[in-house]
C-alpha positions in Angstrom: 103.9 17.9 52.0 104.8 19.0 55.5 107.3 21.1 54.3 104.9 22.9 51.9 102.3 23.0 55.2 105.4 24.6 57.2 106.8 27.3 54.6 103.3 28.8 54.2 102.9 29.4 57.8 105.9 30.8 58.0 105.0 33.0 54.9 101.8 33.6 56.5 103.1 35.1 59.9 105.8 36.9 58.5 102.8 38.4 56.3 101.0 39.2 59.7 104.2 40.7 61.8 105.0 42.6 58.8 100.8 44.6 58.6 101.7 44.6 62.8 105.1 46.6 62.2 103.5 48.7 59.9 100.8 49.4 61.6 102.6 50.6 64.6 104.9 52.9 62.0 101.8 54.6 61.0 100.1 55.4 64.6 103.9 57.0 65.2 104.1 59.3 62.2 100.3 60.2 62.9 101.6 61.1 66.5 104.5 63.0 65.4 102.5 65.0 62.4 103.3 68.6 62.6 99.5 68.9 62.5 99.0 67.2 65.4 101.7 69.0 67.4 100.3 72.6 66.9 97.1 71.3 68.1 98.7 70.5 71.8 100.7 73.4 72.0 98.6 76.0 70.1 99.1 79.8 71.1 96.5 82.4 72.3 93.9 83.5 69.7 93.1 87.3 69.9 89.7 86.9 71.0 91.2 85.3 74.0 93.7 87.9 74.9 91.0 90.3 74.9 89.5 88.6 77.5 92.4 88.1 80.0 92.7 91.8 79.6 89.4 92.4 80.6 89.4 90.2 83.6 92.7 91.4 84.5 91.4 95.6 84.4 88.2 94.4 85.9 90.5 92.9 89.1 92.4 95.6 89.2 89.5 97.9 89.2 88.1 95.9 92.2 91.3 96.1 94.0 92.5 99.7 94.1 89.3 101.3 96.1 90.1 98.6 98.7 93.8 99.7 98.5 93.1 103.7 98.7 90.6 102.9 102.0 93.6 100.8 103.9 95.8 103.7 103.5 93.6 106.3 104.7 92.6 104.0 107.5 96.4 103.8 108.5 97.1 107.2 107.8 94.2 108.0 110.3 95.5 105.9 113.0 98.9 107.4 113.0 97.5 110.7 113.7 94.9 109.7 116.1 98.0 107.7 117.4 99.9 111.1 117.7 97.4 112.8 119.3 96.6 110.7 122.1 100.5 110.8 122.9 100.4 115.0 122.8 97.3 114.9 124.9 98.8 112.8 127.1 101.5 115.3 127.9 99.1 118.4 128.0 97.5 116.2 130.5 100.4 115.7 132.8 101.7 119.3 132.4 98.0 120.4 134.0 98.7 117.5 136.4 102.0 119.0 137.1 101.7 122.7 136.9 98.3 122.9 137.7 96.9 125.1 134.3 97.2 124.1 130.7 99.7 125.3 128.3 99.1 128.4 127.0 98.1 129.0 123.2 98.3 131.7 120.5 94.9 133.2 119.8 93.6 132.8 117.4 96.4 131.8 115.3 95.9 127.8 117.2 98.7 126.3 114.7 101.5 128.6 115.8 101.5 128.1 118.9 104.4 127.1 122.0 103.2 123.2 122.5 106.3 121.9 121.3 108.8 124.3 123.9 106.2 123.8 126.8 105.4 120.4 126.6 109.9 119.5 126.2 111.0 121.9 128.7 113.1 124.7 128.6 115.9 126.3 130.1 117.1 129.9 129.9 120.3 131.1 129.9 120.8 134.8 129.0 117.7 135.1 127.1 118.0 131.8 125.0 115.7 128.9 125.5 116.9 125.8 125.0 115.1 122.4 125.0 115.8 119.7 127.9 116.6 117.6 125.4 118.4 119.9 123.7 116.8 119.2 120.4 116.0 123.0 119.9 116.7 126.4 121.2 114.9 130.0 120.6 116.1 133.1 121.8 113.6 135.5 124.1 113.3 138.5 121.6 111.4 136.8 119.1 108.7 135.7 121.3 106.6 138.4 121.4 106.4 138.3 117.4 106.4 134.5 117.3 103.4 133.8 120.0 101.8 136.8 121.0 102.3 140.2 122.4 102.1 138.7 126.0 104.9 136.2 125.7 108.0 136.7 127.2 108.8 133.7 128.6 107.9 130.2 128.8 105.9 128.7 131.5 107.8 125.3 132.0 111.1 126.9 132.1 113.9 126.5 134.6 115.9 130.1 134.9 119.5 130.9 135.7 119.7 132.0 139.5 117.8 130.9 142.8 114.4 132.3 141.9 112.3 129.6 144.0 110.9 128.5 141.2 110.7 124.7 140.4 112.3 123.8 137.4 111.3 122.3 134.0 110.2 118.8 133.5 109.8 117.2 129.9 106.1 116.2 130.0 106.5 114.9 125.8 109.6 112.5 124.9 109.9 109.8 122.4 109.0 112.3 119.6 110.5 110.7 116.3 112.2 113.1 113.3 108.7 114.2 111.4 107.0 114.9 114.6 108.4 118.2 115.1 110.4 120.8 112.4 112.1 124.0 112.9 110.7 126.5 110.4 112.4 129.4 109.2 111.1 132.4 111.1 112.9 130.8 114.2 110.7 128.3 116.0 109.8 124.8 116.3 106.5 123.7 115.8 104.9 120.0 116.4 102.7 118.1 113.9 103.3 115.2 111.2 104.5 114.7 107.8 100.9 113.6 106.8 99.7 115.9 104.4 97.3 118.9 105.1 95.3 121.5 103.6 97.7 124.2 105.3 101.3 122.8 106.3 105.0 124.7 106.9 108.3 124.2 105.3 111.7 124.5 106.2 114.3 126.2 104.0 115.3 122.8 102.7 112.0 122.2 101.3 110.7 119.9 104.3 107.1 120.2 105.4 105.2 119.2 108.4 101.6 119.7 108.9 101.1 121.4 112.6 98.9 120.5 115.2 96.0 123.3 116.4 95.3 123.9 119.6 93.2 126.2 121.6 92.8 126.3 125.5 91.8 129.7 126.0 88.6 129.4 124.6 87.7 125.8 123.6 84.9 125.4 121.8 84.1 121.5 122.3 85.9 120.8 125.2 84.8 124.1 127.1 86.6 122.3 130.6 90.2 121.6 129.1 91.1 122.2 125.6 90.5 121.8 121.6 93.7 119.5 120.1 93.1 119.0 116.8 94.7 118.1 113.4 93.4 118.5 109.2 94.7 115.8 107.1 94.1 115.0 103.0 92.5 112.2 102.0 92.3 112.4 98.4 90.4 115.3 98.1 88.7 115.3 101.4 90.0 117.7 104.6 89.8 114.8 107.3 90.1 116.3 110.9 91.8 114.1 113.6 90.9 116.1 117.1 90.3 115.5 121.4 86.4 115.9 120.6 85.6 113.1 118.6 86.3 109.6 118.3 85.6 109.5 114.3 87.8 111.2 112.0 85.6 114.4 110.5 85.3 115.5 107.2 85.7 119.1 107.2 85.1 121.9 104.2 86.2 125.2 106.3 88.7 126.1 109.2 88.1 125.5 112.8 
C-alpha cells in the first residue's frame, strides 16, 4: 500500500517538473521568435526619415546666419586691427617729421604710404626700403604719384646733405599686408576682399588702403585713413572717422 502511495507521488511530480520544463521551453522560443526580434530592432519608417531631415535642414538653417555674422565680425576686426597699426605710424612720422605723409590727389588708393611710412634710401636714383623688402626707381615717380614727386620725404640720400636720415615708422607688416603691382610700386592694404582691389602678374590681389591728408574731409586737423571691404553684397568701410564699420553704396 505504501508502495502504491510512493509510486504515484513520484508519478505525480515527475508530471509537474515535466509542465515546469515545458513551460520554460515555451517562454524561450516565444523570446527567440523572429517576430519578436524585428520588433526590438526595427529599422526607420519613411515617415520618420522625413522628419530627421526636416529637423536637421531646419538646424542647419538656424545655424549658417550665425556662421556668416562671426566671419564678418572677424573679418572687420582684422581690418580695424590693421588700421589702427597704419595710423599708428602716420602718427609717429608727424611726431617725427613734423607734417603728415604726403598723398596722391585725388587718386587716395595710389598713393606713397607704404615707401614713407618703411623708409627709404637713395642711391643713384633708386629707392630702396630700410628693410629692404622693396625698391623703386626715381623716374617713375612722377607718373606713379603725381606730377610733384620726385623724391620721397622720409628718405636718407647719398652724400652729406645735413639732412637726417630715414626711420621705419611701420614694421611687423606680414606677406598680404603689402604687394608689389605691376606698374612698378608697392602699395599697402589686405587680402580681404574689396569692391576695387590690384593684382600682381601672378594673379595675387590686395585691396589697398585710401588715404587723404591734403584735404580730409572728416578729420579736417590730420587725415582720412580708410578701407572698403565685401561683406556678402554689402561695401563695408573700415576708416580713422568712425568707430563702426559703415556700409557704403558710392566712393569716398
Amino acid at each position: 500500500m505504501r508502495n502504491a502511495e510512493c509510486g504515484m507521488r513520484n508519478a505525480a511530480s515527475h508530471a509537474l517538473l515535466n509542465t515546469q520544463h515545458a513551460t520554460r521551453n515555451t517562454h524561450r522560443s516565444t523570446f527567440r521568435t523572429p517576430h519578436s526580434a524585428h520588433r526590438t530592432g526595427r529599422a526607420f519608417t519613411l515617415v520618420e526619415l522625413l522628419v530627421v531631415i526636416s529637423i536637421i535642414v531646419v538646424l542647419a538653417a538656424a545655424t549658417f546666419p550665425a556662421v556668416g555674422t562671426a566671419k564678418i565680425a572677424i573679418m572687420r576686426a582684422r581690418a580695424r586691427s590693421e588700421l589702427a597699426q597704419i595710423e599708428t605710424a602716420i602718427e609717429r612720422y608727424k611726431q617725427k617729421l613734423g607734417y603728415y605723409p604726403p598723398d596722391n590727389a585725388p587718386n587716395w588708393a595710389t598713393n606713397q604710404l607704404f615707401y614713407e611710412l618703411l623708409g627709404t634710401a637713395n642711391s643713384g636714383g633708386i629707392y630702396q626700403t630700410l628693410d629692404q623688402s622693396a625698391q623703386i626707381g626715381a623716374a617713375i615717380l612722377p607718373t606713379t604719384f603725381g606730377p610733384n614727386v620726385t623724391g620721397f620725404m622720409n628718405c636718407t640720400r647719398g652724400g652729406d646733405d645735413g639732412l637726417p636720415g630715414a626711420v621705419a615708422f611701420l614694421k611687423g607688416l606680414k606677406p598680404a599686408q603689402f604687394l608689389a603691382i605691376p606698374n612698378g610700386y608697392t602699395t599697402l592694404g589686405t587680402s580681404l576682399d574689396g569692391p576695387f582691389v590690384f593684382q600682381n602678374a601672378i594673379g595675387v590681389k590686395l585691396n589697398p588702403w585710401r588715404y587723404n591728408s591734403s584735404s580730409p574731409r572728416y578729420n579736417p586737423k590730420s587725415f582720412d585713413l580708410w578701407i572698403d571691404v565685401m561683406a556678402g553684397s554689402k561695401t563695408n568701410r573700415i576708416s580713422n572717422w568712425s568707430d563702426k564699420p559703415l556700409i557704403v553704396s558710392t566712393p569716398y
